[in-house]
PQR file with spaces between the fields and no chain letter, atoms N, CA, C, O and H, PARSE charges and radii, in Angstrom:
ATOM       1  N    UNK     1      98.497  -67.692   33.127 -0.4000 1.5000
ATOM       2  CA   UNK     1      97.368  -68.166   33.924 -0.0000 2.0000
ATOM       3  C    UNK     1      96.331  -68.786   32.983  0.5500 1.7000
ATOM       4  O    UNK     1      96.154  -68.377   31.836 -0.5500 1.4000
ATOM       5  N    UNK     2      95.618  -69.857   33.571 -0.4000 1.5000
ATOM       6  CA   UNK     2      94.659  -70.554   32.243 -0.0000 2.0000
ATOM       7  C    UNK     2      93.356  -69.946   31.893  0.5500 1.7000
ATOM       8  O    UNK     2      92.839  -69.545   32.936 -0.5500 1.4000
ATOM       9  H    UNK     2      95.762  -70.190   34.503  0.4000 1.0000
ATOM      10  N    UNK     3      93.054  -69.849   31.478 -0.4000 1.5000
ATOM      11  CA   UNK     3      92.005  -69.032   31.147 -0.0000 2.0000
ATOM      12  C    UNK     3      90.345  -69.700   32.189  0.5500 1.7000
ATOM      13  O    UNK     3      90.330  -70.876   32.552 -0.5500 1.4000
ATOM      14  H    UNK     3      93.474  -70.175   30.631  0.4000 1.0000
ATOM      15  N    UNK     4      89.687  -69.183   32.367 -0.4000 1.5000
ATOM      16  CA   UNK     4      88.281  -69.766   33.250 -0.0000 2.0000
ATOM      17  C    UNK     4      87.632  -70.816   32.375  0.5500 1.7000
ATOM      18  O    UNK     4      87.619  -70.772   31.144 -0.5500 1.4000
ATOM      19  H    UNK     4      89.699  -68.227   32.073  0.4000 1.0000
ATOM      20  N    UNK     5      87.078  -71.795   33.147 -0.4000 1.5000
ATOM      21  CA   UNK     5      86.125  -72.480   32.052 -0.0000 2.0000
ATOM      22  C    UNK     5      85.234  -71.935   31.376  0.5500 1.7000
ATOM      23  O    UNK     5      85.495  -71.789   30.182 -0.5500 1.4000
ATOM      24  H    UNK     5      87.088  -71.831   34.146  0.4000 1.0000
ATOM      25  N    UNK     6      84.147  -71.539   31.785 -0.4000 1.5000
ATOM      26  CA   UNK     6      83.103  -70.494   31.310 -0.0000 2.0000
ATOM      27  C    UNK     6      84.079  -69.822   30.686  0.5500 1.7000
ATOM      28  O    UNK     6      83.981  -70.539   29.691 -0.5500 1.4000
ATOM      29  H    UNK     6      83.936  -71.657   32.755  0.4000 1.0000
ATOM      30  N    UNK     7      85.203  -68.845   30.298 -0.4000 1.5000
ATOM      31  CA   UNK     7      85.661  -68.188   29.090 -0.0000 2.0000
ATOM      32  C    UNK     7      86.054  -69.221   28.285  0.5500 1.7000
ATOM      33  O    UNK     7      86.317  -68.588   27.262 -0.5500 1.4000
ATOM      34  H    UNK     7      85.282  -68.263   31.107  0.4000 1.0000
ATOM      35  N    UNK     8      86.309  -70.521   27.991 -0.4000 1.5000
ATOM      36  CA   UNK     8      86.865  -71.420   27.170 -0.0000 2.0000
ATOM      37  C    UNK     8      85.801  -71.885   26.308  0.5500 1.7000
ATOM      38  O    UNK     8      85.843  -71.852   25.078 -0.5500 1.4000
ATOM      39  H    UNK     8      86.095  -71.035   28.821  0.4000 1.0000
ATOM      40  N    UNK     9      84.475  -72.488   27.284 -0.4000 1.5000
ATOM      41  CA   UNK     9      83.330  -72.673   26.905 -0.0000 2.0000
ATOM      42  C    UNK     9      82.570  -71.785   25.771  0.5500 1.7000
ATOM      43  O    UNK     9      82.284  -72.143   24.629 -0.5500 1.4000
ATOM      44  H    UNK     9      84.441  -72.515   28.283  0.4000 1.0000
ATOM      45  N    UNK    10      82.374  -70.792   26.263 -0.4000 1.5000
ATOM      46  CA   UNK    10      81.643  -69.748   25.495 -0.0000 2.0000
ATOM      47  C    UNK    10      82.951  -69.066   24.006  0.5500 1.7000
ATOM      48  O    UNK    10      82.438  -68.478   23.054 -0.5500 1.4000
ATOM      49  H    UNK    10      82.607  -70.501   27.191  0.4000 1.0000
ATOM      50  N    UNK    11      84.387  -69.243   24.033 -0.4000 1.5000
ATOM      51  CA   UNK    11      85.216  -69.092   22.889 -0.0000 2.0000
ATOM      52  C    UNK    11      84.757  -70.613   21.992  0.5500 1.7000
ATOM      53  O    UNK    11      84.768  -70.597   20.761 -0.5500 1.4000
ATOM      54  H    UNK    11      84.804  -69.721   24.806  0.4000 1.0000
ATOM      55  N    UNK    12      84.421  -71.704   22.659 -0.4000 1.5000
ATOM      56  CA   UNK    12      84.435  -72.531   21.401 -0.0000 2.0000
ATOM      57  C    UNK    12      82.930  -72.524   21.095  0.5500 1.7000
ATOM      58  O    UNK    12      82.640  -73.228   20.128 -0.5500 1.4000
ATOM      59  H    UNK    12      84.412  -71.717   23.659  0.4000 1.0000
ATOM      60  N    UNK    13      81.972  -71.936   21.650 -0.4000 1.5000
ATOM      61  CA   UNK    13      80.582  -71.975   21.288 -0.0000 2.0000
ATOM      62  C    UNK    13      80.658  -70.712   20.342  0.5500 1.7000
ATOM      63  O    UNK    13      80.272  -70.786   19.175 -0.5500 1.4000
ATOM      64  H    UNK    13      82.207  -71.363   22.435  0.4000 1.0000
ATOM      65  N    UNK    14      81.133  -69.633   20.846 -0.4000 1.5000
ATOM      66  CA   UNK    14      82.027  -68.528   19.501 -0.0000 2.0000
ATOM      67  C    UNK    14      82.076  -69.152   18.237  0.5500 1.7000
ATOM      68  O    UNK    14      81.277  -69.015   17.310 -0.5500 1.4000
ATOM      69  H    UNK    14      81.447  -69.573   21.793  0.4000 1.0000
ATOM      70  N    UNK    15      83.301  -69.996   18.297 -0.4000 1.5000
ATOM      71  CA   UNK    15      83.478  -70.152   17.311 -0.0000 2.0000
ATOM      72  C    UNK    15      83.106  -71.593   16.377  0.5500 1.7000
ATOM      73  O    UNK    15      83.952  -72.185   15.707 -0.5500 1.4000
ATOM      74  H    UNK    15      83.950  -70.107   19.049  0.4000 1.0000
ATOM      75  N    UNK    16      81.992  -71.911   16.468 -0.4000 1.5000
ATOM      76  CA   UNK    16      80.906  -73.321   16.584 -0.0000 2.0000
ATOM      77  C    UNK    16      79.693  -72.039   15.677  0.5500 1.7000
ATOM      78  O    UNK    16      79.596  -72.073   14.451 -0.5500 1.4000
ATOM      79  H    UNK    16      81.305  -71.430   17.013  0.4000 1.0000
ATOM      80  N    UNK    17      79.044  -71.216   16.364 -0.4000 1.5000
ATOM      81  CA   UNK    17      78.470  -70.118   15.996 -0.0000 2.0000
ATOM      82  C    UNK    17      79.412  -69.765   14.180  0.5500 1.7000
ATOM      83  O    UNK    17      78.941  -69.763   13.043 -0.5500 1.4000
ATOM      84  H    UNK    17      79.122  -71.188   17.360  0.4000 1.0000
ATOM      85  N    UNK    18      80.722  -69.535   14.639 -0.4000 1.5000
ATOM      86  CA   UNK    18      81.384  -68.243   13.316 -0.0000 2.0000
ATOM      87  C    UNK    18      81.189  -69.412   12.027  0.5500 1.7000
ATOM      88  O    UNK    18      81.088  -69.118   10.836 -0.5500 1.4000
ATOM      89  H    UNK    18      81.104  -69.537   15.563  0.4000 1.0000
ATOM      90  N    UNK    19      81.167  -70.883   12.639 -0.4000 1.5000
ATOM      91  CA   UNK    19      81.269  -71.999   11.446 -0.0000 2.0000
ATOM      92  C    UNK    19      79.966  -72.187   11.240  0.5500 1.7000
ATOM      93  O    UNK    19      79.772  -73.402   11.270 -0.5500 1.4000
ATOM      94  H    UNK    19      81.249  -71.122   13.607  0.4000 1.0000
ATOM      95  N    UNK    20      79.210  -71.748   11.092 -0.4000 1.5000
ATOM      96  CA   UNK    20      78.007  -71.691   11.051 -0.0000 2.0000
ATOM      97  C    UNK    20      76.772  -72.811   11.822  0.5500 1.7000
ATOM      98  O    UNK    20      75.858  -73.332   11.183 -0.5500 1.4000
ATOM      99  H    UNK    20      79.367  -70.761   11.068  0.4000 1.0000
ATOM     100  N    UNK    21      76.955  -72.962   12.949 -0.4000 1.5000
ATOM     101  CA   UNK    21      76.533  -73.794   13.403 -0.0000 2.0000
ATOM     102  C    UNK    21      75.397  -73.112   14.441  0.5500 1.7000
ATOM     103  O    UNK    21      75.173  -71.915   14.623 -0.5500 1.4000
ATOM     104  H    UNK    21      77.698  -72.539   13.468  0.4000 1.0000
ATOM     105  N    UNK    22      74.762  -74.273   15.054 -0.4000 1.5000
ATOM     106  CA   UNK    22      74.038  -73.532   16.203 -0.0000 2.0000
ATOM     107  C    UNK    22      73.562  -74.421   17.811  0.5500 1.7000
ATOM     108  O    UNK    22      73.248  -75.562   17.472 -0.5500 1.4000
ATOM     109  H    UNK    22      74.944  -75.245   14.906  0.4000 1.0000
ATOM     110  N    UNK    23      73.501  -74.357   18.459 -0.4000 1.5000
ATOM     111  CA   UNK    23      73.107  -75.275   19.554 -0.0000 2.0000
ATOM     112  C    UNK    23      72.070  -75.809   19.787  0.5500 1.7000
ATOM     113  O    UNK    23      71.060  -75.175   20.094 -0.5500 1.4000
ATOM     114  H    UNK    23      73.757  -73.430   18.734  0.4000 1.0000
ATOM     115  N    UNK    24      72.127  -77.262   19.671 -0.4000 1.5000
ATOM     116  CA   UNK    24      71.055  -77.816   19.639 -0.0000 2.0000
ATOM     117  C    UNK    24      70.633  -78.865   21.082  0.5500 1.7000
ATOM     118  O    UNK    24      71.351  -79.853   21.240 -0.5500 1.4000
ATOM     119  H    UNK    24      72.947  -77.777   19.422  0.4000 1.0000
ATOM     120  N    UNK    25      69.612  -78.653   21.983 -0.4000 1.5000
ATOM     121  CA   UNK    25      69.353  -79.506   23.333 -0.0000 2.0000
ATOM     122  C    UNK    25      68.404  -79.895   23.079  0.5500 1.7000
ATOM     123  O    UNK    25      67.390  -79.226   22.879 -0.5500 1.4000
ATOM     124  H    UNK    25      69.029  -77.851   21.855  0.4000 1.0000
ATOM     125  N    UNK    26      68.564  -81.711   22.997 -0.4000 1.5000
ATOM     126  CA   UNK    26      67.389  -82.592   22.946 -0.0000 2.0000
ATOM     127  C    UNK    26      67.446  -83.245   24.355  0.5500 1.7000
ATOM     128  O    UNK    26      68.436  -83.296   25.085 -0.5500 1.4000
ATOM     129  H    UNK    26      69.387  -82.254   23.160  0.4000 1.0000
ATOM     130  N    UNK    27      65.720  -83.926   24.702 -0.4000 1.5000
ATOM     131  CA   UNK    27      66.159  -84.754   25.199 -0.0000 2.0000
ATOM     132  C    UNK    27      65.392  -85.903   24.794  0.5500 1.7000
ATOM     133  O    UNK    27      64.303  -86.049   24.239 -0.5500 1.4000
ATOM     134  H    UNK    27      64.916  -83.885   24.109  0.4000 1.0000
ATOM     135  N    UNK    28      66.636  -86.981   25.413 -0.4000 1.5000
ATOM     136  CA   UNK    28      66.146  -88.745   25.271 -0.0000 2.0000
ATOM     137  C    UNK    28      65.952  -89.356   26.357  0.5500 1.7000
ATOM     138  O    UNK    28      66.306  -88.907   27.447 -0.5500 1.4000
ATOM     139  H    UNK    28      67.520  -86.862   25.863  0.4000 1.0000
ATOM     140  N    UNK    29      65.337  -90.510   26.178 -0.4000 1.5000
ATOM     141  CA   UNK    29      64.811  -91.265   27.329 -0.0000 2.0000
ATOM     142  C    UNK    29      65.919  -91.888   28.692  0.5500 1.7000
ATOM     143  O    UNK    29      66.710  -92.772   28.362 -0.5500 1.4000
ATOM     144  H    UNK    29      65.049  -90.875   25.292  0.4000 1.0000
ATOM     145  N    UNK    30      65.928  -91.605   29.561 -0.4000 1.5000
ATOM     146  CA   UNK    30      66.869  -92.207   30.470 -0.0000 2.0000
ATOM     147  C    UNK    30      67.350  -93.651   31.077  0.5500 1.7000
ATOM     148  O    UNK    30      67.167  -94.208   32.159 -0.5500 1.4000
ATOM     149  H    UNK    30      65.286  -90.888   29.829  0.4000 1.0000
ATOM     150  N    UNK    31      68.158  -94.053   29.688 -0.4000 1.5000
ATOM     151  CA   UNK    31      68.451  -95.551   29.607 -0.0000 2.0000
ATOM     152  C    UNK    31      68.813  -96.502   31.208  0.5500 1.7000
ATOM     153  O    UNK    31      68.579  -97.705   31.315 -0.5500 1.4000
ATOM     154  H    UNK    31      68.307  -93.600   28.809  0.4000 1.0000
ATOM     155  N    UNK    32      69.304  -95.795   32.124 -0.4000 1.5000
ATOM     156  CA   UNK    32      69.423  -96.085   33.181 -0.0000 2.0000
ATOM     157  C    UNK    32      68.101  -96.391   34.238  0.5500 1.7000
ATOM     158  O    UNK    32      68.134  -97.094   35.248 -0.5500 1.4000
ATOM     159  H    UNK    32      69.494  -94.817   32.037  0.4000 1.0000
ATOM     160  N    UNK    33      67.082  -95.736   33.754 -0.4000 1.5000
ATOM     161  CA   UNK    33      65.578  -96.000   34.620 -0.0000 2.0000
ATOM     162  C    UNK    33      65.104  -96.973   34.445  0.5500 1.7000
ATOM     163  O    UNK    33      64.965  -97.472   33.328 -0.5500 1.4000
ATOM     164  H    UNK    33      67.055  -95.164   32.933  0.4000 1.0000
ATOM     165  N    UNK    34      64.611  -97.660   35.887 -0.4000 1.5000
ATOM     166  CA   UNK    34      64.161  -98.775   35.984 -0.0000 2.0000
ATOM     167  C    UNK    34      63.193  -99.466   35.048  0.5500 1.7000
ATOM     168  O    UNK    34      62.325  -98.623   34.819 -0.5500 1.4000
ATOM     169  H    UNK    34      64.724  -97.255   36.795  0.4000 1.0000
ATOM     170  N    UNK    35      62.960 -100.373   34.513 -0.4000 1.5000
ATOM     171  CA   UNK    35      62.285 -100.261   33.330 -0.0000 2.0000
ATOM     172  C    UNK    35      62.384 -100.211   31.946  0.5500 1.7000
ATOM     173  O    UNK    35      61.565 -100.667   31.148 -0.5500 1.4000
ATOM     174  H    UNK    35      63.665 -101.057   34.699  0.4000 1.0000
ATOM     175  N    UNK    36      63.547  -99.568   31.670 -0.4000 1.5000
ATOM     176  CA   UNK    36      63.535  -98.873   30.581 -0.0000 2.0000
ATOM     177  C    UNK    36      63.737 -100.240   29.330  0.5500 1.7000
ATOM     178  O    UNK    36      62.999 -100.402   28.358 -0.5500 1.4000
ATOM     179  H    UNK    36      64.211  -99.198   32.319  0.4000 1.0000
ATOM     180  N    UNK    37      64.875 -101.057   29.682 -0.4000 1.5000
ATOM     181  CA   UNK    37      65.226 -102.649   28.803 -0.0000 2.0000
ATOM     182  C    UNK    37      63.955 -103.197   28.481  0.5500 1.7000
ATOM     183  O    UNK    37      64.036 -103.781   27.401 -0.5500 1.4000
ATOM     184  H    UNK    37      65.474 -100.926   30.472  0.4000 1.0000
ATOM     185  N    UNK    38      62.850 -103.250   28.955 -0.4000 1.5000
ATOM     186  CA   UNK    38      61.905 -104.086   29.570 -0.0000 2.0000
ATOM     187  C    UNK    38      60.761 -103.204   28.646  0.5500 1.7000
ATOM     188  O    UNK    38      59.988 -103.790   27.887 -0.5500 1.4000
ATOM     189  H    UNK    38      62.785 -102.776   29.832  0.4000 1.0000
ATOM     190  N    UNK    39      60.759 -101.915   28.791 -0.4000 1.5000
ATOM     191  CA   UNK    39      59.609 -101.325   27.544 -0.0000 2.0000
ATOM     192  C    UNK    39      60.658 -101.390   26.249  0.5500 1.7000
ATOM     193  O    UNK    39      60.118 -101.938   25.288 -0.5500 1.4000
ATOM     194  H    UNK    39      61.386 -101.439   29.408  0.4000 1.0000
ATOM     195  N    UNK    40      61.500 -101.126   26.091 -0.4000 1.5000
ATOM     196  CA   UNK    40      62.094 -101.371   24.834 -0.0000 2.0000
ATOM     197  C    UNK    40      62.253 -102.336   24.139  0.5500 1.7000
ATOM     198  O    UNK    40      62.485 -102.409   22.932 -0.5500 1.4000
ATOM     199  H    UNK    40      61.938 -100.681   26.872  0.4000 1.0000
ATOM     200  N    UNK    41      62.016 -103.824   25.612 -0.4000 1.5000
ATOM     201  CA   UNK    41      61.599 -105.159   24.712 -0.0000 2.0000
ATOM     202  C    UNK    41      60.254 -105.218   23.872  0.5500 1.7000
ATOM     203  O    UNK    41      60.283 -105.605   22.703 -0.5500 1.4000
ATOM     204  H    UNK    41      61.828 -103.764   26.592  0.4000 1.0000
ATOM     205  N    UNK    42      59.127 -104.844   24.461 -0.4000 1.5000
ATOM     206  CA   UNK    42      57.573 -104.801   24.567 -0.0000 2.0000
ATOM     207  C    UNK    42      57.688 -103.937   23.385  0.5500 1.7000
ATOM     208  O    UNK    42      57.420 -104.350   22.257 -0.5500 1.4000
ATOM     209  H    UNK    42      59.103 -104.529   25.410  0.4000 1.0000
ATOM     210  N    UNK    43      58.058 -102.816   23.617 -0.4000 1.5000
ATOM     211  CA   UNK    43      57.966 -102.114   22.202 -0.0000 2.0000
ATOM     212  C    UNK    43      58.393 -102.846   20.573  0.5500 1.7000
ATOM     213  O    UNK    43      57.623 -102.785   19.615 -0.5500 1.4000
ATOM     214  H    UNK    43      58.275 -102.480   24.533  0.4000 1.0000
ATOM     215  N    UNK    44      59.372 -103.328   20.539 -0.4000 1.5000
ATOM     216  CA   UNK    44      60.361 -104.103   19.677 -0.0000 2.0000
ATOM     217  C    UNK    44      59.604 -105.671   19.435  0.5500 1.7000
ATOM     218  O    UNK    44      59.715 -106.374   18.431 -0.5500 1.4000
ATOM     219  H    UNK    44      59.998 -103.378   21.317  0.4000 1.0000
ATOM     220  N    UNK    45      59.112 -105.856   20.210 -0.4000 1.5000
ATOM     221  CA   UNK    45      57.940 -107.258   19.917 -0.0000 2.0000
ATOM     222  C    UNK    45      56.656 -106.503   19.289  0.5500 1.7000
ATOM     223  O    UNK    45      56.153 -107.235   18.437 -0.5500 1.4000
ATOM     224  H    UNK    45      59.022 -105.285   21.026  0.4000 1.0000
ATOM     225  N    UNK    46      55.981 -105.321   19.422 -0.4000 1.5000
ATOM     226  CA   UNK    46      54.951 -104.919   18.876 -0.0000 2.0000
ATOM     227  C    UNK    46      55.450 -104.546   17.410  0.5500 1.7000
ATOM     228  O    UNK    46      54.655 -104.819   16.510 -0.5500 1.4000
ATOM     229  H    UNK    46      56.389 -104.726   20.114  0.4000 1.0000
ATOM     230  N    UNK    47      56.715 -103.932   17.033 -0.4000 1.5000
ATOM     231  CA   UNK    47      56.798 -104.012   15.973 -0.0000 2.0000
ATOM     232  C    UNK    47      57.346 -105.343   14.892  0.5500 1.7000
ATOM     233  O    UNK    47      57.173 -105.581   13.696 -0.5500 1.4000
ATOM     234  H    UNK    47      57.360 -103.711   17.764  0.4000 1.0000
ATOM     235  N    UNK    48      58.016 -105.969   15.914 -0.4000 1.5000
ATOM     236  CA   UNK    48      58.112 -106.710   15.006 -0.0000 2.0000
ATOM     237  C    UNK    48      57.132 -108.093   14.548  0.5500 1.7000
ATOM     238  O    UNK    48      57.367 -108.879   13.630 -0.5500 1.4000
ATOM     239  H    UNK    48      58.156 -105.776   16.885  0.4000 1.0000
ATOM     240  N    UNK    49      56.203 -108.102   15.313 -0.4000 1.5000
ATOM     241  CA   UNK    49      54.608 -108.685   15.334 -0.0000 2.0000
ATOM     242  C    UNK    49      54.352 -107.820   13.852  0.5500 1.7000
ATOM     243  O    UNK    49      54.508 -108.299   12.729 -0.5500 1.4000
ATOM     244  H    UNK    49      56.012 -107.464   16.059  0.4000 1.0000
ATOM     245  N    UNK    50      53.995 -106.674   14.115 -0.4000 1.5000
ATOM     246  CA   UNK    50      53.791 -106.015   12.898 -0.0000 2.0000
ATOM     247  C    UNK    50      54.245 -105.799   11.619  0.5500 1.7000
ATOM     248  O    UNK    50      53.544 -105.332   10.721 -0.5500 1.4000
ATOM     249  H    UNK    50      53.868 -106.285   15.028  0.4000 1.0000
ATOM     250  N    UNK    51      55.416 -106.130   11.506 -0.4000 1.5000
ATOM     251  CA   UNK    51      56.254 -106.594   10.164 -0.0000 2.0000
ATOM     252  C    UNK    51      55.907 -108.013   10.336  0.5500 1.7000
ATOM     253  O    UNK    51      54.878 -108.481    9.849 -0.5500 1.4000
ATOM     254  H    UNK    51      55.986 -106.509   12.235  0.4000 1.0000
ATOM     255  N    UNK    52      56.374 -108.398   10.717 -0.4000 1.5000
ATOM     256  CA   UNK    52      55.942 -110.056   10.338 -0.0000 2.0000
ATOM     257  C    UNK    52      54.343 -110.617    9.453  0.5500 1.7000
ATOM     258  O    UNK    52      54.070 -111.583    8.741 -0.5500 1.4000
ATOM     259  H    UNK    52      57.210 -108.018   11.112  0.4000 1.0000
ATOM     260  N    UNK    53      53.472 -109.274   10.034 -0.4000 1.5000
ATOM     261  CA   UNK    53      52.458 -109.890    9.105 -0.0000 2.0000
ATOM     262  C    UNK    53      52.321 -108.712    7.947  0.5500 1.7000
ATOM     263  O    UNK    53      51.201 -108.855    7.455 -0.5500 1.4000
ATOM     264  H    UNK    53      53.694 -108.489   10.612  0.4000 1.0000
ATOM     265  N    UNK    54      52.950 -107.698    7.367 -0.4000 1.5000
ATOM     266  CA   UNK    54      52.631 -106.612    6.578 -0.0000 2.0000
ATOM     267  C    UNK    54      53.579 -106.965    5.446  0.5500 1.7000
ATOM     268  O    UNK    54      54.778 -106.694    5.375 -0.5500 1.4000
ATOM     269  H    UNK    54      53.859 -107.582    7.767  0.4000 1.0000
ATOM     270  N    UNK    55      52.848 -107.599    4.605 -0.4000 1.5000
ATOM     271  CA   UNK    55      53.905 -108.227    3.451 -0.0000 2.0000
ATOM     272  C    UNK    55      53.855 -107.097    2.356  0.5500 1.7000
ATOM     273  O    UNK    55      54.137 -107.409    1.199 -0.5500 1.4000
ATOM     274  H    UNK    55      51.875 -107.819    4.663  0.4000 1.0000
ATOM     275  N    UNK    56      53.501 -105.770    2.667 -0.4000 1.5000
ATOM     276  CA   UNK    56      54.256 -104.647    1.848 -0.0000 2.0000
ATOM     277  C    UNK    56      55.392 -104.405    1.841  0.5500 1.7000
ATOM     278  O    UNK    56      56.161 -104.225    0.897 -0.5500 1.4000
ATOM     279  H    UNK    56      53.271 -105.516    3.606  0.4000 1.0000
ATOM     280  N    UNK    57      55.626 -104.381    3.474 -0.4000 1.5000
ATOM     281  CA   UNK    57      56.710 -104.288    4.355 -0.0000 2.0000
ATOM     282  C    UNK    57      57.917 -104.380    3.520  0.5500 1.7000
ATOM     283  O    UNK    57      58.529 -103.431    3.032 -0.5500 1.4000
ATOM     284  H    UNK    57      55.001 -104.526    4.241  0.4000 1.0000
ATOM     285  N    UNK    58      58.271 -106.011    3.377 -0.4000 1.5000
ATOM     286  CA   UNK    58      59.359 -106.578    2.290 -0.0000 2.0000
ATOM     287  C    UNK    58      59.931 -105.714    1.316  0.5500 1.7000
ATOM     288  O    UNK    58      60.977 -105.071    1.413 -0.5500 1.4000
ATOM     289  H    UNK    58      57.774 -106.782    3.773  0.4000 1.0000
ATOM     290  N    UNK    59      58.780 -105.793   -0.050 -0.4000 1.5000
ATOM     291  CA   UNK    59      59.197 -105.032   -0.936 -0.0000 2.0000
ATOM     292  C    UNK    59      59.115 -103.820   -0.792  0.5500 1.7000
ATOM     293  O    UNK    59      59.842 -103.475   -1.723 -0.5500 1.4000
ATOM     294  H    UNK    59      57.931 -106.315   -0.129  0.4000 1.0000
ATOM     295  N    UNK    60      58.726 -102.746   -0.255 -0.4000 1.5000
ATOM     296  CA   UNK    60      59.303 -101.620    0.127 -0.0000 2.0000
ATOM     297  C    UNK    60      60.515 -101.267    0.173  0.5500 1.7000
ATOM     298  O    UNK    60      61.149 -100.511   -0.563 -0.5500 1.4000
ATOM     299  H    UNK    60      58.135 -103.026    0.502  0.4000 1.0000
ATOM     300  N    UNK    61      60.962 -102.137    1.519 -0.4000 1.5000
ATOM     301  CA   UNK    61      62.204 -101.700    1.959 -0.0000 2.0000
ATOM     302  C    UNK    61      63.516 -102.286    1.157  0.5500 1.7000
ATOM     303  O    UNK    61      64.645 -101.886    1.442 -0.5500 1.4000
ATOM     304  H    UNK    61      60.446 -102.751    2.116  0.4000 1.0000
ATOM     305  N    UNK    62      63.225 -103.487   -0.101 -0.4000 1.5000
ATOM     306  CA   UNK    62      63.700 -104.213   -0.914 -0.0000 2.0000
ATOM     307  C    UNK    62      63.834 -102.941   -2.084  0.5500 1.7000
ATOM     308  O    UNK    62      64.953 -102.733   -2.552 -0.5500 1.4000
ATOM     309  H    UNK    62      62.308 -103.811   -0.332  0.4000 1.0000
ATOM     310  N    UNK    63      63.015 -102.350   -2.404 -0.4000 1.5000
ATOM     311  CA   UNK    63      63.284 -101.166   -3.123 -0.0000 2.0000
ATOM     312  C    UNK    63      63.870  -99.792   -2.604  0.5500 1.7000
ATOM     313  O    UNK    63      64.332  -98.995   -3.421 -0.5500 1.4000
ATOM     314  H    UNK    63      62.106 -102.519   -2.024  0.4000 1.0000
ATOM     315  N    UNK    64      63.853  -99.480   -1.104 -0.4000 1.5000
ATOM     316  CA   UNK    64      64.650  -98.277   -1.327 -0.0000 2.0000
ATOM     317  C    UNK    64      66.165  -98.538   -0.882  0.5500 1.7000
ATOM     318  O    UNK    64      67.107  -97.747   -0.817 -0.5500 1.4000
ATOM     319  H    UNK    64      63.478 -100.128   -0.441  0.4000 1.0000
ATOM     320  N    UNK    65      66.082 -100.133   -0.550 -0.4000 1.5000
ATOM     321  CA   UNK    65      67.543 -100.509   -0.758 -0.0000 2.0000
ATOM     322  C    UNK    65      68.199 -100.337   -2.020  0.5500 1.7000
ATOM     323  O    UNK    65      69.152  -99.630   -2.345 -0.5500 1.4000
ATOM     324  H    UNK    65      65.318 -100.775   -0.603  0.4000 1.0000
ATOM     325  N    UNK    66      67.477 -101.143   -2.663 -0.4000 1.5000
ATOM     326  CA   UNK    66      68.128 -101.142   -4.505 -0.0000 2.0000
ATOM     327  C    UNK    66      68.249  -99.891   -4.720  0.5500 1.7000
ATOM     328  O    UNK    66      69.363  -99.588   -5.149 -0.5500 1.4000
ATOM     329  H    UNK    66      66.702 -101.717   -2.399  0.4000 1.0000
ATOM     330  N    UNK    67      67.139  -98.583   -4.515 -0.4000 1.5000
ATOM     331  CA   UNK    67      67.654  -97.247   -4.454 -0.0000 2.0000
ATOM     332  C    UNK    67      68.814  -96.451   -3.853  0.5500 1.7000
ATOM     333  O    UNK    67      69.384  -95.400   -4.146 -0.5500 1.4000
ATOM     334  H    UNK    67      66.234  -98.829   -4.167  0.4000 1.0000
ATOM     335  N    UNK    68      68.925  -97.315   -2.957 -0.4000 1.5000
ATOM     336  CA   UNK    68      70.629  -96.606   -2.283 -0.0000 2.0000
ATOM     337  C    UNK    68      71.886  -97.129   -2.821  0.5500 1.7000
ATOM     338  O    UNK    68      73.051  -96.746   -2.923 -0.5500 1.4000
ATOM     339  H    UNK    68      68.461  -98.169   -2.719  0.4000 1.0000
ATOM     340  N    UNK    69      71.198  -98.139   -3.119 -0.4000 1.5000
ATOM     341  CA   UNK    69      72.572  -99.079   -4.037 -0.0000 2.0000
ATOM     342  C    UNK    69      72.858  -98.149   -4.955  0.5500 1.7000
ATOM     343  O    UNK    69      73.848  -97.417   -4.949 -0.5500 1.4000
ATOM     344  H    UNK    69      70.251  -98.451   -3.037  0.4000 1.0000
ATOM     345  N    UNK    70      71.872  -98.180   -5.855 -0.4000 1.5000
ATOM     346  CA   UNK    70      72.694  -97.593   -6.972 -0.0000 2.0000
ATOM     347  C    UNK    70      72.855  -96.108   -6.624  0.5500 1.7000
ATOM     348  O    UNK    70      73.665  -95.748   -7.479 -0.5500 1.4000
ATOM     349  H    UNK    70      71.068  -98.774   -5.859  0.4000 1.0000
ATOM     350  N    UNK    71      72.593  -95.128   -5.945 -0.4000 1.5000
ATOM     351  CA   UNK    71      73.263  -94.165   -6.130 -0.0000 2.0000
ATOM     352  C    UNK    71      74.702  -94.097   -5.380  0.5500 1.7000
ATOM     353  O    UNK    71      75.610  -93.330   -5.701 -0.5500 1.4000
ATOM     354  H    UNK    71      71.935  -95.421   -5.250  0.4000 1.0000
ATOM     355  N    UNK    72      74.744  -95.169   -4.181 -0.4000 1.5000
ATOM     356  CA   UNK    72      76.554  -95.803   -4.161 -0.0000 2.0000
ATOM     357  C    UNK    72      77.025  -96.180   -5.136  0.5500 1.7000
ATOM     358  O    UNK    72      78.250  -96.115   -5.034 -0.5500 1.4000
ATOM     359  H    UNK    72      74.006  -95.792   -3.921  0.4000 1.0000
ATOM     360  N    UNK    73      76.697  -96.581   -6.126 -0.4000 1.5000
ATOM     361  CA   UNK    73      77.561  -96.914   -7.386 -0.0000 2.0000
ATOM     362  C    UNK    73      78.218  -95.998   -8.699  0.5500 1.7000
ATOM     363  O    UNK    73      78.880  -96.558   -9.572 -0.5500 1.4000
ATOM     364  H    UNK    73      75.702  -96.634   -6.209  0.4000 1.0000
């Protein structure tokens, strides 16, 4: 006979737990809500308004590239 869901469930959260792990519930925004494409444009134009004029910006991120480089190498 197969075993219950709820007993299958809770054996692999068992053993998720024995590997040292733990359960983690986030939540994120609900890509399906009306709206949602539409603030994520608006948002994504405010930042990138904002890089466009922050000429730290560049070399910053030009350096912790070169920093990842080389520790891939």
């Amino acid at each position: 006979m197969a075993k219950a869901l709820n007993e299958r469930v809770q054996q692999r959260r068992d053993a998720m737990r024995a590997a040292g792990l733990r359960p983690l519930q986030i939540w994120v925004p609900d890509s399906r809500k009306a709206g949602f494409a539409a603030e994520c444009r608006r948002q994504s134009l405010i930042i990138a308004r904002a890089e466009a004029t922050d000429d730290d910006l560049a070399g910053f991120m030009d350096a912790a590239f070169a920093d990842i480089s080389e520790v891939d190498e």
